[in-house]
C-alpha positions as CSV (number, residue, x, y, z in Angstrom):
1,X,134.3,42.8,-111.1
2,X,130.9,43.1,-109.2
3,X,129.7,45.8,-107.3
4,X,128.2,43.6,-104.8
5,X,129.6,40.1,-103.0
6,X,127.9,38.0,-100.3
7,X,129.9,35.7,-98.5
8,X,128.1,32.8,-96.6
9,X,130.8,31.9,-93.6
10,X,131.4,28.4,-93.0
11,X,133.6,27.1,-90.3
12,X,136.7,26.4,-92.9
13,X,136.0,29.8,-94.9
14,X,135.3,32.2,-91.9
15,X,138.8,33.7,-91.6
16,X,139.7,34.1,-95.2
17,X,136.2,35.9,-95.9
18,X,136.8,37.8,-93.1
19,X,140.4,39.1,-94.1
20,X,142.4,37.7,-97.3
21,X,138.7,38.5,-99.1
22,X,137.6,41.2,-97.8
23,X,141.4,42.8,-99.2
24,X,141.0,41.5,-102.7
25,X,137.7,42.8,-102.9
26,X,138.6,46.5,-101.4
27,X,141.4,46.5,-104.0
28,X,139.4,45.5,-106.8
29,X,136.7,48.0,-106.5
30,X,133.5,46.0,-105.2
31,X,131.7,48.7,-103.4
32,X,129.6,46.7,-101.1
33,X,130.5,43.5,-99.3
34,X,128.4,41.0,-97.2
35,X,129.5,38.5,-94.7
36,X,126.5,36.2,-93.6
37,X,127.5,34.1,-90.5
38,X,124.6,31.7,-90.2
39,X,126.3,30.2,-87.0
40,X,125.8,33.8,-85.4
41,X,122.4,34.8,-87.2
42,X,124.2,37.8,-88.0
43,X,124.4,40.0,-91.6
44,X,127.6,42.3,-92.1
45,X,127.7,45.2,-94.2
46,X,130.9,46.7,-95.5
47,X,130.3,49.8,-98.1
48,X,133.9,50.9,-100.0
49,X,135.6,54.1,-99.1
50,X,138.9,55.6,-101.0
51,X,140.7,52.4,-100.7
52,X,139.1,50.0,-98.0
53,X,135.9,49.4,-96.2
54,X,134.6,51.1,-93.7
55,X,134.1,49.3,-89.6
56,X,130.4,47.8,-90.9
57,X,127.2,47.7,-90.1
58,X,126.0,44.6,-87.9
59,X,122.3,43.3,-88.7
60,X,121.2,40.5,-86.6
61,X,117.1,41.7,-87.0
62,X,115.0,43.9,-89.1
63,X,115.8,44.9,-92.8
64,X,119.1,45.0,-95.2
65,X,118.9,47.3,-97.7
66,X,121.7,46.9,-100.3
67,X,123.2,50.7,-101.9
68,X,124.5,48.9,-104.8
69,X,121.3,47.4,-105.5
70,X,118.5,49.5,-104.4
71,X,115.7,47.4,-104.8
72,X,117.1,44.4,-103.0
73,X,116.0,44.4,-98.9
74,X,116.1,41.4,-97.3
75,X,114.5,40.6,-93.7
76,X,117.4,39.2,-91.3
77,X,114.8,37.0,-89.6
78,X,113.3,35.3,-92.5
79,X,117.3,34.8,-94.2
80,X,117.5,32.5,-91.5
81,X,114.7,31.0,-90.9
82,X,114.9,28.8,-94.0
């Protein structure tokens, strides 16, 4: 299983991503989860606790930096720009 999972929401996927996914994930260990709402121009962060994720961090400007992956920081404002 990864470490890491980003979700891009689509109108037929949102609620799923948001719940049934989010679930599988927690229970199989991924340790960070991102749900990308381009609709909302909004980045969510979950990072994995004992068993679940924690409320989330909402990004809708500046920079994500990823604790799985270190290196990897991406600028809200340029993710959707293209």
């Amino acid at each position: 299983m990864p470490n890491l999972v980003i979700e891009i929401l689509s109108t037929s996927t949102a609620k799923r991503d948001r719940t049934e996914k989010k679930d599988i994930y927690a229970r199989n260990r991924v340790d960070e989860y991102w749900i990308v709402d381009p609709r909302r121009k909004l980045v969510t962060v979950f990072h994995l606790g004992d068993r679940e994720y924690d409320a989330g961090h909402i990004s809708t400007m500046g920079t994500i930096r990823s604790q799985v992956l270190p290196k990897l920081r991406i600028a809200v404002e340029k993710l959707f720009a293209l």
